[in-house]
N, C-alpha and C positions, 0 to 999 in steps of 0.2 A: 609465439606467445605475445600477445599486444602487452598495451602500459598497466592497463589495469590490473591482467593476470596478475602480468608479472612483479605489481607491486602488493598484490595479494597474496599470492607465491610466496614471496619474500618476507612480511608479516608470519605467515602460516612456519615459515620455517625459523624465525626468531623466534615466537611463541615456544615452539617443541625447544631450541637449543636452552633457555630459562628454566623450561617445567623441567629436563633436563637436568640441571645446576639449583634445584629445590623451591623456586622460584612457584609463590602463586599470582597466577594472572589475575587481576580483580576488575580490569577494564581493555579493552580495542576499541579505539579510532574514537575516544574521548573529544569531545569539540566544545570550544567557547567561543562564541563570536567567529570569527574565520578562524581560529586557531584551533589545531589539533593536535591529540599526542597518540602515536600511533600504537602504542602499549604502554599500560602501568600493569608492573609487577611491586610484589612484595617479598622479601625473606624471611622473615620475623625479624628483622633490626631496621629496613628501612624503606620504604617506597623508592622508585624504581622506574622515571619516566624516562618510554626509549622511543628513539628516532628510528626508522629503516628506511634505509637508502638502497634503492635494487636497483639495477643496471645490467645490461645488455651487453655482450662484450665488443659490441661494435661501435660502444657509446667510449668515446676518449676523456671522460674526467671520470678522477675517483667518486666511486660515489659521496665517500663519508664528506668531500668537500663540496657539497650542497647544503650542509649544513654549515651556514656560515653566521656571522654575529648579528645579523637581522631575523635569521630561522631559528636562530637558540632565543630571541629577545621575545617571539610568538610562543614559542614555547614555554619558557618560564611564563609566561604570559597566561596558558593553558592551567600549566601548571597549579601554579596558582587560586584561579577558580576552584580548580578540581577539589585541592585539600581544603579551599572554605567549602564546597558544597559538600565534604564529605565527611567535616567538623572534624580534621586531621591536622590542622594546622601546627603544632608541635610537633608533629611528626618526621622524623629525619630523615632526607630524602641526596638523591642523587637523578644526572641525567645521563643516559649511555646513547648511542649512538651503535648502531648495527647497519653495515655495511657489507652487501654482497652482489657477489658477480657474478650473471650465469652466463657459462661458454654455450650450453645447449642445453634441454629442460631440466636435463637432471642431474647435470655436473654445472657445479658453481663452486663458490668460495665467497665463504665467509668471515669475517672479523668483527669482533668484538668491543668495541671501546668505550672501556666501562670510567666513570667520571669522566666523561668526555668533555664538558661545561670547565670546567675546572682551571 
């Protein structure tokens, strides 16, 4: 699986684990300027920007630690735009971070890190 699958893969499988967990998706791969968020979800109490981090098990850093204080500062960044362009800005929100690992196409491991910003 090249970079791209596999971090479409990995999107494709954070989506389902959400809808899942009652989650509606209301955006993928949201962009402002160079910035992206690579899902917004909602629950009915709060929006829901998440990061996915997919990785290769031959790659040696975790993934979720690509998300570091300059990748979170693009993101609120993102953020931001989104709920003025979506006239949400009172809207209470959160960032998670989803992090997975594939051994082979169809076994990986996933985790979850919900307020991960915080």
């Amino acid at each position: 699986m090249n970079f791209l699958d596999l971090g479409k893969k990995g999107e494709e499988l954070t989506t389902q684990l959400y809808q899942e967990q009652g989650y509606i998706i209301l955006d993928t791969n949201y962009r402002f300027e160079k910035n992206e968020i690579d899902i917004v979800a909602f629950n009915l109490q709060e929006l829901v920007f998440i990061e996915v981090k997919t990785r290769s098990s031959e790659e040696w850093i975790f993934p979720e630690a690509a998300v570091n204080k300059e990748k979170q500062k693009r993101i609120k960044i993102a953020a931001q735009s989104y709920l003025y362009e979506k006239k949400m800005e009172t809207c209470p929100c959160r960032f998670d971070v989803v992090s997975i690992i594939f051994r082979t196409n169809e076994e990986y491991q996933i985790k979850q890190f919900v307020d991960a910003f915080r």
